[in-house]
C-alpha angles and dihedrals in degrees: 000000000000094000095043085053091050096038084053086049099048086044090052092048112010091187090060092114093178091062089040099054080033087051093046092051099056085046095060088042086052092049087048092051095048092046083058094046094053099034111035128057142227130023091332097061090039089053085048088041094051096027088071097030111124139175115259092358114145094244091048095118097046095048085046095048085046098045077053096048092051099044083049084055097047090050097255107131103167102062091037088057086054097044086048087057102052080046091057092047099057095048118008115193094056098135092204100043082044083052101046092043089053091050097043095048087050101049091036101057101220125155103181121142081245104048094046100052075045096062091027083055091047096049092052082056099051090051097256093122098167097045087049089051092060092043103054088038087064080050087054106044088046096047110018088180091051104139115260105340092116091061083046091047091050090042095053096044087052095052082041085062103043094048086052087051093059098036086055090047080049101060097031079058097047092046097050111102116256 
């Protein structure tokens, strides 16, 4: 918050040299706390990791997936499991994040509208297209209003078929005389 308040100030008044000296120091300590979120473990690499998480930022994903990574680690698989999901949100097709999301919901026993189009959108991408159908249609049937899992559903029957249309060619092709 510090840095966006002194980055505001320097782009307000670039020849505020005070903000801008003020601006280039939380930026090093930023730098510093995220060396020790991504390099260190335990509770003290989770406190660096969601001491610099911010909403929107560009590093968002990777601070989430390690956040995830970290609470995984320190036997805490519910909120791992939450922090996996807003991971997957904001970028589906992350096979680790898909993994981890598959193996948490599992061993968490969840059952939540959320937590179901989750692991429906990590086995998709898993490639496991049938088994995320039926997951993201319990979504569905729980939270009708749930955001975007219809779009996901449709995608995911659509790649279902697809799939289906080459392994068919496949097998026509397989079975014409040569």
């Amino acid at each position: 918050d510090a840095l966006d308040a002194y980055r505001r100030a320097v782009a307000l008044d670039p020849s505020n040299s005070d903000a801008a000296s003020k601006a280039s120091a939380a930026q090093a300590q930023r730098r510093a706390i995220e060396e020790r979120c991504m390099s260190a473990g335990g509770d003290a690499a989770l406190d660096a990791c969601q001491s610099i998480l911010a909403k929107g930022a560009a590093n968002e994903f990777d601070l989430l997936r390690r956040i995830g990574v970290l609470q995984q680690a320190g036997n805490q698989p519910s909120k791992a499991l939450d922090t996996y999901i807003a991971a997957n949100s904001l970028r589906r097709g992350d096979r680790a994040v898909a993994l981890a999301i598959v193996a948490l919901f599992d061993s968490t026993g969840r059952s939540d509208a959320v937590a179901l189009a989750a692991r429906g959108s990590s086995l998709v991408t898993l490639g496991r297209v049938r088994e995320g159908i039926s997951a993201m249609q319990q979504a569905q049937a729980l939270t009708r209003a749930l955001p975007g899992i219809a779009d996901q559903l449709a995608a995911a029957q659509r790649l279902l078929r697809q799939e289906e249309r080459v392994r068919e060619s496949r097998t026509v092709a397989a079975a014409a005389p040569t």
